[in-house]
RODO-2510 file (C-alpha; in nm, 4 decimals, decimal comma):
residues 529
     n   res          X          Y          Z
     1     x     5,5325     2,2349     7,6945
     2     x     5,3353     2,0162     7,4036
     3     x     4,9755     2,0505     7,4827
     4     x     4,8909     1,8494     7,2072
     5     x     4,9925     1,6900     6,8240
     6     x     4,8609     1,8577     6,5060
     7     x     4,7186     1,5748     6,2822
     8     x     4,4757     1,5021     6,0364
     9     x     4,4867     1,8542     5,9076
    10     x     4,5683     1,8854     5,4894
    11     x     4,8577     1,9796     5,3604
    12     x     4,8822     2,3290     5,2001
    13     x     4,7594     2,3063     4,8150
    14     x     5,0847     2,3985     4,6775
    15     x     5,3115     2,3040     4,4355
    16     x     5,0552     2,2041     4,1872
    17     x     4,9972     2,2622     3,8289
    18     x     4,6717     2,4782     3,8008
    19     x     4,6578     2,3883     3,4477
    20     x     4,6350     2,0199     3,4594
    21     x     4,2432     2,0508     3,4233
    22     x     4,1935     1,7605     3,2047
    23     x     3,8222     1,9468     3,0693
    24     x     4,0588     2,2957     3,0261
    25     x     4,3319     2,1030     2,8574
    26     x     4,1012     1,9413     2,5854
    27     x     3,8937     2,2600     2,5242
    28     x     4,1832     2,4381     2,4671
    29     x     4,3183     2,2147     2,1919
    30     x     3,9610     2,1101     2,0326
    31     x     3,8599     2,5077     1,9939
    32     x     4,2568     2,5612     1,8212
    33     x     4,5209     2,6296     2,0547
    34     x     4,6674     2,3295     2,0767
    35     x     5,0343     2,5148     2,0527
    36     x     4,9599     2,6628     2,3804
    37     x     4,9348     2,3875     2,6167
    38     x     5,3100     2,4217     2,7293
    39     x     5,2733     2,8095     2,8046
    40     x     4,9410     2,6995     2,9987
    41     x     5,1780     2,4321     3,2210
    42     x     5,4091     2,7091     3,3042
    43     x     5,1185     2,9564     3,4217
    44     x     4,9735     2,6639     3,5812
    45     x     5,2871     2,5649     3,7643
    46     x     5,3632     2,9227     3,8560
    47     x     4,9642     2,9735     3,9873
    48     x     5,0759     2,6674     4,1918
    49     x     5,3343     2,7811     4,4343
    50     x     5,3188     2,9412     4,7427
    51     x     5,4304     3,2459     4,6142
    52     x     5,1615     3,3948     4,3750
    53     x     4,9204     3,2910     4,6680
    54     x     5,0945     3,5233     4,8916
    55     x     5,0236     3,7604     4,6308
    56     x     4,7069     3,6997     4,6154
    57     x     4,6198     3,7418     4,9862
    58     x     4,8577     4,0661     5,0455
    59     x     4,6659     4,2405     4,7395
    60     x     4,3384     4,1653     4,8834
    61     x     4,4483     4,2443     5,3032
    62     x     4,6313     4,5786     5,1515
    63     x     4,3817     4,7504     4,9496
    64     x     4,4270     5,0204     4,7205
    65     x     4,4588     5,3774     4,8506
    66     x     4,3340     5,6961     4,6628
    67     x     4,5521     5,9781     4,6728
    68     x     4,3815     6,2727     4,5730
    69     x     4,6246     6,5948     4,6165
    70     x     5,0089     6,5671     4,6774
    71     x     5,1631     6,7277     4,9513
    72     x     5,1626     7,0920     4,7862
    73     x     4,7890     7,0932     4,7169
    74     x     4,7733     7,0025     4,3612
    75     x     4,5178     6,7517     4,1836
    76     x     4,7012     6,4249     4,1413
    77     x     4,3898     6,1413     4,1571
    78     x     4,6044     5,8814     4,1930
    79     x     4,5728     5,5247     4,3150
    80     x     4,7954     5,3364     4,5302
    81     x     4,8557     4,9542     4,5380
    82     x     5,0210     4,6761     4,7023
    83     x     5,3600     4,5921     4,5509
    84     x     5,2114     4,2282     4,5291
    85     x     4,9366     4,3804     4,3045
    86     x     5,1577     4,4612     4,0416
    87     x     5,3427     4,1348     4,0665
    88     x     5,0142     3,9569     3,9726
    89     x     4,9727     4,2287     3,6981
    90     x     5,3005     4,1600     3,5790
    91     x     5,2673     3,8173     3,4987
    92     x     4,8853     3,8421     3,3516
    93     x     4,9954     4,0896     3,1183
    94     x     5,3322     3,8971     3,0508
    95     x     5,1315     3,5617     2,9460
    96     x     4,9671     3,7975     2,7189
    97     x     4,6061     3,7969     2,9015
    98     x     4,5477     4,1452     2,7971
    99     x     4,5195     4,2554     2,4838
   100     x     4,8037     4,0598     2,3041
   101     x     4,5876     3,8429     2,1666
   102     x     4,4953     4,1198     1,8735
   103     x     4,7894     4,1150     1,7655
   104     x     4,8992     3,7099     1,7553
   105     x     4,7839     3,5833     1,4076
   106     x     4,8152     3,2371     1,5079
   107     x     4,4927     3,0475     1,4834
   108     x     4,3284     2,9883     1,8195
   109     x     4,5321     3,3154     1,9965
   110     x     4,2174     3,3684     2,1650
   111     x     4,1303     3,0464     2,3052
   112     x     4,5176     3,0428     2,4458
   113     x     4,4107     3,3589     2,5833
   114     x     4,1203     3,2577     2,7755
   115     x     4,2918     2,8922     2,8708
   116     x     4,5490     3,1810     3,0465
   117     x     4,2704     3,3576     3,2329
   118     x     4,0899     3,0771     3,3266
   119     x     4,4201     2,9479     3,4954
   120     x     4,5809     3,3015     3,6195
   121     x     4,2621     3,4197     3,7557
   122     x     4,2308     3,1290     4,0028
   123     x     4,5303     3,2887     4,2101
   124     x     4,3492     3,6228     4,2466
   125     x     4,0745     3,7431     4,0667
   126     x     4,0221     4,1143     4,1309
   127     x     4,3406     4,2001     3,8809
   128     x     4,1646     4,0267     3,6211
   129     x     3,8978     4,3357     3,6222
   130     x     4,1564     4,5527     3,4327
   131     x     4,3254     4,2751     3,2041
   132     x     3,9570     4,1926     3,0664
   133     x     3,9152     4,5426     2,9823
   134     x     4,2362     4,6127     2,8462
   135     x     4,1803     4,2843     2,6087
   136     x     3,8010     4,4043     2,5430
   137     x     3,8875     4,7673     2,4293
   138     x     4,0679     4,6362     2,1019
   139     x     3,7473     4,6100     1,9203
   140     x     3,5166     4,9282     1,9825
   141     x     3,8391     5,1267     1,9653
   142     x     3,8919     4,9893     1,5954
   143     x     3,5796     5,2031     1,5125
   144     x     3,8129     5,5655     1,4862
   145     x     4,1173     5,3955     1,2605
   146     x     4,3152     5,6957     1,4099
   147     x     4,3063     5,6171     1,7534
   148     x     4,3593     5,2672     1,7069
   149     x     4,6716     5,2899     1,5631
   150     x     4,7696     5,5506     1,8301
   151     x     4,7213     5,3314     2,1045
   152     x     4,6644     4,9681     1,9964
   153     x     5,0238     4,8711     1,9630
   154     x     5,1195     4,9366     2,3298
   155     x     4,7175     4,8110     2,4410
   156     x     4,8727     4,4649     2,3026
   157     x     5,2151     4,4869     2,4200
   158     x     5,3059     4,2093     2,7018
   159     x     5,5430     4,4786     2,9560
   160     x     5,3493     4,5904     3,2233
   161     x     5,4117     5,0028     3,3061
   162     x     5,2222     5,1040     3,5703
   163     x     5,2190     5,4613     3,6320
   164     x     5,0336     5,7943     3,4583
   165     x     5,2549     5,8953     3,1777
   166     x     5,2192     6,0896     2,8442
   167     x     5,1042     5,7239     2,6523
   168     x     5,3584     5,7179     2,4008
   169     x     5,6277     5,7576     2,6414
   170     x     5,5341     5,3983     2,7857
   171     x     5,6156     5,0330     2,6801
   172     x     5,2531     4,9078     2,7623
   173     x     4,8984     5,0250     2,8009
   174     x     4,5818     4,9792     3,0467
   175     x     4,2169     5,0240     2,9052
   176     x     3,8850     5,0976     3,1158
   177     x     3,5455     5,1957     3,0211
   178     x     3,3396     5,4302     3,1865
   179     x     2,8877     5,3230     3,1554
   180     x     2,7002     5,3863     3,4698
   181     x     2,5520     5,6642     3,6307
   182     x     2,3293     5,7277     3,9136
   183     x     2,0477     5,7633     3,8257
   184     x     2,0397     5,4905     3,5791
   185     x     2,3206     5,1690     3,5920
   186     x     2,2726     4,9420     3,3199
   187     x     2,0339     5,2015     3,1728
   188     x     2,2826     5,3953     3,0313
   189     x     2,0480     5,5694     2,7786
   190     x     1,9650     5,8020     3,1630
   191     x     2,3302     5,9123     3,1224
   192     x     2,3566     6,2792     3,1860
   193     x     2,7556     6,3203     3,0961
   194     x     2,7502     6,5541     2,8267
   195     x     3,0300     6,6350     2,5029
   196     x     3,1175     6,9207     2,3474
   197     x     3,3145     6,9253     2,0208
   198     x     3,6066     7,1665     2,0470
   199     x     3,6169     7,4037     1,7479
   200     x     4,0061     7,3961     1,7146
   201     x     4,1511     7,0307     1,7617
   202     x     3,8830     6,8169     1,6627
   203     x     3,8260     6,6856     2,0516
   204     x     3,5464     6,6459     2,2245
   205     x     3,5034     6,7791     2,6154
   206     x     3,3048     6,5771     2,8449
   207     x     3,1593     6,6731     3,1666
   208     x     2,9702     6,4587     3,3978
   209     x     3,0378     6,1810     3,6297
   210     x     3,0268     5,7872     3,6482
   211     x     2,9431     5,5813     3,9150
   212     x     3,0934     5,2563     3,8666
   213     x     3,4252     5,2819     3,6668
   214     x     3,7243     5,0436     3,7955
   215     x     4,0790     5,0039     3,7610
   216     x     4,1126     5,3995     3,7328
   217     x     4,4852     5,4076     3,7334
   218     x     4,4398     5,2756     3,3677
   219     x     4,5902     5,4645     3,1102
   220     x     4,2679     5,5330     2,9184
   221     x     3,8930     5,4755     2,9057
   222     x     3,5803     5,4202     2,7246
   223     x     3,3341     5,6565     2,8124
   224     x     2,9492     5,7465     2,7119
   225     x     2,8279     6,0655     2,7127
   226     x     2,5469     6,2443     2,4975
   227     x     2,5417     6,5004     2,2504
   228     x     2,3191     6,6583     2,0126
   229     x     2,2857     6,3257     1,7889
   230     x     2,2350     6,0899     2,1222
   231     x     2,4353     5,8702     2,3392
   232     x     2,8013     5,8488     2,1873
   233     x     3,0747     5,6941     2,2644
   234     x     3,4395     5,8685     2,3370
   235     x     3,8138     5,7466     2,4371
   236     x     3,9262     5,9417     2,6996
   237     x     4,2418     5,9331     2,8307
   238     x     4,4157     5,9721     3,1543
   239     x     4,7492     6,1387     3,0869
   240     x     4,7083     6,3610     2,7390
   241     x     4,9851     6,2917     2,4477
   242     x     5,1109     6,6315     2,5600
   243     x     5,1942     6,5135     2,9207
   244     x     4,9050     6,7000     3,0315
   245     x     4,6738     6,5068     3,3011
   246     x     4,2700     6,4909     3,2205
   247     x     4,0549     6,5952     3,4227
   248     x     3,9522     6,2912     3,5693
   249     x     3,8700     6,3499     3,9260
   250     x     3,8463     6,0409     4,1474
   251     x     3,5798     6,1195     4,4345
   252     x     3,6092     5,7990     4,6485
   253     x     3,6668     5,4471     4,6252
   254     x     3,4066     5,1877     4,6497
   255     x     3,3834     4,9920     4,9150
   256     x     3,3007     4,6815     4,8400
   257     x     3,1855     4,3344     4,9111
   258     x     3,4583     4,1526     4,7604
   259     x     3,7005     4,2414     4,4409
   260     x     3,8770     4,4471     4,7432
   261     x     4,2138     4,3760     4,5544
   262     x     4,1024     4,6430     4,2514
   263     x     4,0022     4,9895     4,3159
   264     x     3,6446     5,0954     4,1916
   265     x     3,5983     5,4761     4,1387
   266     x     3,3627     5,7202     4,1308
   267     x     3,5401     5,9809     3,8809
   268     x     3,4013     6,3432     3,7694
   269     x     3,4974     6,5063     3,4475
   270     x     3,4924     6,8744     3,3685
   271     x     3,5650     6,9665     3,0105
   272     x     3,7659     6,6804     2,9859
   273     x     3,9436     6,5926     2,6571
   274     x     3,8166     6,2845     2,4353
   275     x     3,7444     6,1230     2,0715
   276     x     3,4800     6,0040     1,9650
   277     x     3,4847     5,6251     1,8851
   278     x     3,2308     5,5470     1,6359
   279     x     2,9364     5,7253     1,4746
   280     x     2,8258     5,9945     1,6527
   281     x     2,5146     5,8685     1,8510
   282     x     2,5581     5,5170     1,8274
   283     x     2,7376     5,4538     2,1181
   284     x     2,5995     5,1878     2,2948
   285     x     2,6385     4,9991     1,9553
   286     x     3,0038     5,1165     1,9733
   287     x     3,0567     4,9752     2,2957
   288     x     2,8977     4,6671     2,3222
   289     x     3,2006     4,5290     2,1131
   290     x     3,3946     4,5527     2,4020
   291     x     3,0932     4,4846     2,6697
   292     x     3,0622     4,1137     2,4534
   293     x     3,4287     4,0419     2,5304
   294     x     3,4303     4,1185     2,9232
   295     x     3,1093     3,8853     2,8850
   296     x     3,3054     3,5899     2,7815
   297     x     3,5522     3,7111     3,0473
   298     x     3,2907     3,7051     3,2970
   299     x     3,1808     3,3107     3,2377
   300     x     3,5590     3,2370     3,1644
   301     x     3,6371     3,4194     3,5782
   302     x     3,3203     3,2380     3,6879
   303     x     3,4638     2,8770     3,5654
   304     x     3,7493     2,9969     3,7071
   305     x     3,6266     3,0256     4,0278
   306     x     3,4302     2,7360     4,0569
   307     x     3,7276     2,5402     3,9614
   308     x     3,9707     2,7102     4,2048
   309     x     3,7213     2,6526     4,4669
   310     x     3,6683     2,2693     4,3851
   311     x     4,0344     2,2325     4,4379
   312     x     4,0119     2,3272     4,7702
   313     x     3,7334     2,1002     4,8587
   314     x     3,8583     1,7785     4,6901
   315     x     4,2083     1,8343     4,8067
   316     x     4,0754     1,8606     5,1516
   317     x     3,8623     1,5662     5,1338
   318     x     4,1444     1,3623     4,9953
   319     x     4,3527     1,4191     5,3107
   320     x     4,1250     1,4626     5,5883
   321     x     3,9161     1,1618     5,7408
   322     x     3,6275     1,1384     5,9839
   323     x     3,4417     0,8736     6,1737
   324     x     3,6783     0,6341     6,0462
   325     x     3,7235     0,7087     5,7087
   326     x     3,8909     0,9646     5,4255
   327     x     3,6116     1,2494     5,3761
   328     x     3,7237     1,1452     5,0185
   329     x     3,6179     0,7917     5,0624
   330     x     3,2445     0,8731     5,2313
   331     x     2,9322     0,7824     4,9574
   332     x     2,7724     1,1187     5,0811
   333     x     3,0753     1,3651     5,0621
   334     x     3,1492     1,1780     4,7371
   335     x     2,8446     1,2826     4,6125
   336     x     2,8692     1,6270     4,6971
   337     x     3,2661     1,6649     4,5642
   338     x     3,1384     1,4278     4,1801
   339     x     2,8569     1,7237     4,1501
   340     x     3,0475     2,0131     4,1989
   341     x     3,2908     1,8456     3,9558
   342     x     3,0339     1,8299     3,7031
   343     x     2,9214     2,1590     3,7880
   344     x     3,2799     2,2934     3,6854
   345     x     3,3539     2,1092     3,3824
   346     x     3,0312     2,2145     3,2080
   347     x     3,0938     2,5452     3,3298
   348     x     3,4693     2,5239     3,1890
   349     x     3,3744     2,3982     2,8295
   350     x     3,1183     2,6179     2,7726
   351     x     3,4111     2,9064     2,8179
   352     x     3,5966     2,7466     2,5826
   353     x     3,3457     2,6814     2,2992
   354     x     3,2665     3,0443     2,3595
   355     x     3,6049     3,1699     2,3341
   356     x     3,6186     2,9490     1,9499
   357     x     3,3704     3,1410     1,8635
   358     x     3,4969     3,4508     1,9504
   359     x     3,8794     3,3086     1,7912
   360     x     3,6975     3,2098     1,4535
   361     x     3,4238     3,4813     1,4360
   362     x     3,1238     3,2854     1,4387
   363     x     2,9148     3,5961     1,5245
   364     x     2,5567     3,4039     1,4683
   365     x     2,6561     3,1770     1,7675
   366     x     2,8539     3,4250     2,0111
   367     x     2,5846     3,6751     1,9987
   368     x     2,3692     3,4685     2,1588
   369     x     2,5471     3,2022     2,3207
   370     x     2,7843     3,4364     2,5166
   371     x     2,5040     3,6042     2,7054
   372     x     2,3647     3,2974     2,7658
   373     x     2,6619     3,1628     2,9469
   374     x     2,7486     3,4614     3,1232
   375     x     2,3823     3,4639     3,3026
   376     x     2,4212     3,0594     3,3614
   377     x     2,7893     3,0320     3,4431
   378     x     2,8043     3,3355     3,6509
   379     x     2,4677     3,2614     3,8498
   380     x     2,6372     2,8766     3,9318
   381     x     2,9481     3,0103     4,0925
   382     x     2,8007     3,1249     4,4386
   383     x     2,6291     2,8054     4,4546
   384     x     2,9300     2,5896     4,3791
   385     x     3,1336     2,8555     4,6126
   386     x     2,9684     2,8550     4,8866
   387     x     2,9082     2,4639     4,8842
   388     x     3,2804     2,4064     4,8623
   389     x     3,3288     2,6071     5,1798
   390     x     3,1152     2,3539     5,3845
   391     x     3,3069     2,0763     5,2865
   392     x     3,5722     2,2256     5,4264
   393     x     3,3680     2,2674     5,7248
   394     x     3,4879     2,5545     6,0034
   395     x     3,8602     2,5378     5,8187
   396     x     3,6647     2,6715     5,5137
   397     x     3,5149     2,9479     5,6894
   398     x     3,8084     3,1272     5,8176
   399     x     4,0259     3,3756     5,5803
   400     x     4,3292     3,1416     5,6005
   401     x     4,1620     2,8934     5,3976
   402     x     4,1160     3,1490     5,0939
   403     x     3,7461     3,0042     5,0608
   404     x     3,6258     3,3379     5,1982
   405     x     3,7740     3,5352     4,9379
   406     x     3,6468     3,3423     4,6792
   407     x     3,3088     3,3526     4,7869
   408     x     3,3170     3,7392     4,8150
   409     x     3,4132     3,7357     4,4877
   410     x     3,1703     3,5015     4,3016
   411     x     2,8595     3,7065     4,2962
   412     x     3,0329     3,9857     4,1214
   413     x     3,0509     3,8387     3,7334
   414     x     2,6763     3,8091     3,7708
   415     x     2,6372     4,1883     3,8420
   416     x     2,9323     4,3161     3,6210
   417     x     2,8265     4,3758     3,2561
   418     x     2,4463     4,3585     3,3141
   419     x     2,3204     4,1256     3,5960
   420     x     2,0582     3,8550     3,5248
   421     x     1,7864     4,0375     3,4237
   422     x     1,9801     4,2342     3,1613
   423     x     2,1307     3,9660     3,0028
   424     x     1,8069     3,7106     2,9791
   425     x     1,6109     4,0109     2,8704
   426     x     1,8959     4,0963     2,5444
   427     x     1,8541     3,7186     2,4723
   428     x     1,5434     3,7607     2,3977
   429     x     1,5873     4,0846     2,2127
   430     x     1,9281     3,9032     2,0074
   431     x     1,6043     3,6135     1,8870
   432     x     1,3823     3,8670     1,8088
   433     x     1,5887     4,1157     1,6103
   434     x     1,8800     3,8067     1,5232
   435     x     1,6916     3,4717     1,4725
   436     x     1,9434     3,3261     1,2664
   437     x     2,1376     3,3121     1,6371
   438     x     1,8934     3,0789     1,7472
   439     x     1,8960     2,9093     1,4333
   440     x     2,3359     2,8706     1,5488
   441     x     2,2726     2,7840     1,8885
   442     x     2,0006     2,4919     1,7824
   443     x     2,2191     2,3623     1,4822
   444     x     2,4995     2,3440     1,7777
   445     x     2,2747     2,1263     2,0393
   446     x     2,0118     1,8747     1,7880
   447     x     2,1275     1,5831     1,6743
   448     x     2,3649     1,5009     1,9836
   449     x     2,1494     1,2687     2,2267
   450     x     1,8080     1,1889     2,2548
   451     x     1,8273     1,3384     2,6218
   452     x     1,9066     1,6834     2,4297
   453     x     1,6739     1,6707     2,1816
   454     x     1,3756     1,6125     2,4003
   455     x     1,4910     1,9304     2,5925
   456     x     1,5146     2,1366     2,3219
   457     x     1,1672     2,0437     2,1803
   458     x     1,0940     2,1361     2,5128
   459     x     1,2800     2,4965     2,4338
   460     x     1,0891     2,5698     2,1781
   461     x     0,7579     2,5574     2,3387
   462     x     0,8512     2,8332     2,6099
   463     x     0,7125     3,0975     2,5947
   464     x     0,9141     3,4379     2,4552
   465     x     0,8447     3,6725     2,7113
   466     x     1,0179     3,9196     2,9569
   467     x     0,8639     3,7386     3,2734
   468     x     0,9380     3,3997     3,1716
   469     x     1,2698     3,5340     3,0148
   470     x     1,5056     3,3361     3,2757
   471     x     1,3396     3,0083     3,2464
   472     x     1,4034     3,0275     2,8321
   473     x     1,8052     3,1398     2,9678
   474     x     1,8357     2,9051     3,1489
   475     x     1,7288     2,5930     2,9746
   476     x     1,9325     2,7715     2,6829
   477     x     2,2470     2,7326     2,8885
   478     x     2,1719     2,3555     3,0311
   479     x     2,0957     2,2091     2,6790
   480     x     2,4283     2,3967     2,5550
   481     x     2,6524     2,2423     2,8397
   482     x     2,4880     1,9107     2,7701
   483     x     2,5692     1,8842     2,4453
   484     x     2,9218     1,9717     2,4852
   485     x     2,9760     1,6995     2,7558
   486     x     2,8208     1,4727     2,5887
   487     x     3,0612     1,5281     2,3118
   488     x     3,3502     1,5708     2,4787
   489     x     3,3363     1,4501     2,8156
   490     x     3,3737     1,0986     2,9500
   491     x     3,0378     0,9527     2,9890
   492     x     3,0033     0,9394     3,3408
   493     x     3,0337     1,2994     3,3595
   494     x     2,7832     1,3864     3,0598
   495     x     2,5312     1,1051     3,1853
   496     x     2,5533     1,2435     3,5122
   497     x     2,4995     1,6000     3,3763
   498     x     2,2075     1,4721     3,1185
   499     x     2,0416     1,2786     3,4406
   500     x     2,0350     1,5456     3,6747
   501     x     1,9859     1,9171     3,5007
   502     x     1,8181     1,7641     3,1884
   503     x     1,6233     1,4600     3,3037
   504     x     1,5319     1,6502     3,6712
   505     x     1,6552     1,3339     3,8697
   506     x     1,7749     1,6097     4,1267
   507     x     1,7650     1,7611     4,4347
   508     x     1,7714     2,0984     4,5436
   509     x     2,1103     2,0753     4,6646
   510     x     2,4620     1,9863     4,5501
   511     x     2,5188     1,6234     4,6703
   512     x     2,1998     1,4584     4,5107
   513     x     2,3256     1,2532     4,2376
   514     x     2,1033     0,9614     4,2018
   515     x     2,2141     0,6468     4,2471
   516     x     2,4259     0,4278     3,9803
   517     x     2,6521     0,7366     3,9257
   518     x     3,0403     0,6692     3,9330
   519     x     3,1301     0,9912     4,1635
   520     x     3,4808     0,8137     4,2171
   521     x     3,5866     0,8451     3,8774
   522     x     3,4111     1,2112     3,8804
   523     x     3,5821     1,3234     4,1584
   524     x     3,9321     1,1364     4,0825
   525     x     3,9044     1,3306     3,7252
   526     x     3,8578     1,6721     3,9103
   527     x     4,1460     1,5971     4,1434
   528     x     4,4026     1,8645     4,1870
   529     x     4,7204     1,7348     3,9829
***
């Protein structure tokens, strides 16, 4: 018997094109990728359907398994997935959100890129951990012309082969890189892994461990360690090219507060076998070619996620009414959804500007800008995360919804690649030792609105120091978004923007527009298409 009829409950969010973002759209074309917008309405239709979801939630319930020896004792250190994991991983790498990029001479190739990510990683972001890295190798492993040519043709390729193989035997590639220690996390000058040079093939052996490396069923790494000339930087990989396996020993898994889709690793080396990438003892400087590209990853994930999120919570207030009225419809929840909006666009812009600069090599502007963004961006996304769930009420708080998931995730772009700290404090290191960066960033924001001027007069009377070093960030990062809504937003988003986080007419919370803002047209503008 009928004890009752469901009503006033949402529909699923299905069947929607994740792509038809009109701020993602625009940026994509205004930075030079205007070619791509039809490959970004097929991801986004595909990141739309029901299907890819289920993916997303059966890679996350089913977590990877580490399978240390096989059945007749021997070494193996392999890890285990979900089938639905390497469906998602098929398609990322497919769209050509790994490394393919490097190879496309179109202009713009790495704005499409990012446009991808930004609208892939909104199914599931914990396979986007690997894809980053494989797209962020490219670069530091350029530094040893050998080894690029080696392996750079399959690290572009768009087949996924999952598996550990001799590398030339495959049709595509996986990179990783191996930092932290310990005893010392983002200080990786504390690194205790050591290198040998071998005396016969030219090789270097490693021994040590690392603390943090994930995705370690990729096919090869980039790994610190020190010799006699300092901290230097080394590929390593898994399988050698004589179909011998490394000795990459995977201790445990991490277990972790959210990312549960990829596996994190605590590997060991023993007179494992690796080139160096770079000059010897200049490895940080090595690396930190690829560390700037999973930066703009990180704020491009974090948009992500904010948008992905806001989908949720305007869909849901669209279709779900109380006391009378849509949730949609009510000046206070109005409020709420138009700021969270505004919240995401600046967020997604900024990604995109970043990822011109990256496309057309502007390396004044990047050097600065992206670490700016990815402690602003990537700080935002809890907020807008977790405010998302309570408009969703109870239904947002239970694993059905997907919320929970998402806000697991969000803090993790903030602590991947240096957390807050790290990344104010190499701002302030980029203006001391790079001021013509500043001199990029300023000749980027002046000149746009009075609003912005005012705050960046206001910028340059902070003072340059490692306690105040957030503060100087973070108005950085406000006067940036500013300037790009202003110039390419509609102006009830950039006034709203300019009123609230430049002006300071603002509350502490989401929801505290002031009045004379049009949230309808806000909110209507951020509506799931």
């Amino acid at each position: 018997m009928t004890t009752h009829e469901v009503f006033n409950q949402p529909p699923p969010l299905v069947d929607y094109d994740v792509s038809a973002d009109a701020a993602l759209l625009a940026g994509v074309a205004r930075e030079g990728a205007p070619w791509a917008v039809g490959d970004l309405h097929r991801l986004g239709k595909l990141a739309g359907t029901a299907e890819p979801q289920r993916w997303a939630e059966e890679a996350n319930r089913y977590e990877p398994r580490l399978i240390t020896h096989d059945r007749y004792g021997h070494r193996v250190d392999e890890v285990e997935f979900h089938p639905s994991w390497h469906r998602l991983m098929g398609v990322a790498v497919g769209a050509g959100l790994a490394g393919a990029a490097w190879a496309d001479d179109r202009v713009g190739a790495h704005v499409a890129r990012a446009g991808g990510l930004f609208v892939w990683s909104q199914v599931e972001a914990g396979h986007s951990c690997p894809i980053s890295m494989t797209y962020a190798v490219i670069p530091a492993l350029r530094n040893n012309a050998d080894i690029s040519g080696m392996y750079e043709p399959l690290l572009t390729s768009r087949e996924y082969d999952p598996g550990l193989r001799t590398p030339a035997t495959k049709r595509g590639l996986l990179a990783g890189m191996g930092m932290t220690e310990k005893q010392g996390g983002s200080d990786v000058r504390a690194n205790t892994t050591y290198a040998v040079k071998s005396q016969d093939d030219g090789a270097w052996r490693l021994t040590g461990h690392k603390w943090f490396t994930s995705a370690p069923m990729c096919d090869l790494f980039l790994v610190l360690a020190q010799t006699e000339s300092g901290l230097s930087c080394f590929m390593m990989p898994r399988v050698l090219p004589n179909g011998e396996k490394n000795t990459f020993r995977i201790q445990r898994l991490k277990d972790k507060l959210g990312n549960r889709s990829n596996a994190s690793s605590e590997p060991e080396f023993e007179d494992a076998v690796a080139w160096l990438v770079g000059e010897e003892g200049r490895g940080v400087r090595t690396i930190i070619e690829m560390v700037a590209m999973t930066r703009l990853d990180c704020v491009t994930g974090s948009a992500a996620g904010m948008r992905a999120a806001l989908n949720q919570a305007v869909h849901h207030a669209r279709h779900r009414s109380a006391f009378g009225r849509l949730l949609a419809d009510q000046p206070a929840m109005r409020n709420v959804l138009a700021d969270l909006a505004i919240e995401s666009e600046a967020a997604t812009v900024l990604a995109m500007r970043l990822a011109g600069a990256v496309d057309r090599d502007e390396h004044a502007f990047r050097r600065l800008a992206i670490a700016v963004g990815k402690f602003w961006v990537c700080k935002r996304q809890p907020a807008v995360v977790g405010e998302a769930v309570e408009c969703l009420g109870g239904n947002g708080y239970v694993e059905e919804s997907g919320l929970p998931r998402l806000y697991r995730d969000a803090p993790l772009n903030s602590i991947w690649e240096g957390s807050g700290n790290v990344q104010a404090l190499d701002v302030l290191r980029t203006l001391s030792r790079e001021p013509d960066s500043l001199d990029a960033l300023l000749a980027e924001v002046t000149g746009v609105d009075r609003r912005i001027d005012e705050a960046v007069a206001g910028l340059r009377t902070m003072v340059m120091e490692e306690g105040q070093a957030r503060r100087v960030v973070e108005r950085m990062a406000v006067v940036l978004q500013a300037s790009l809504l202003v110039r390419h937003s509609p102006a009830e988003v950039a006034d709203a923007f300019c009123a609230t986080r430049l002006a300071g007419d603002w509350g502490h919370t989401f929801g505290t527009l002031p009045a004379g803002i049009d949230t309808a047209a806000i909110v209507e503008r951020a509506a799931p298409q």
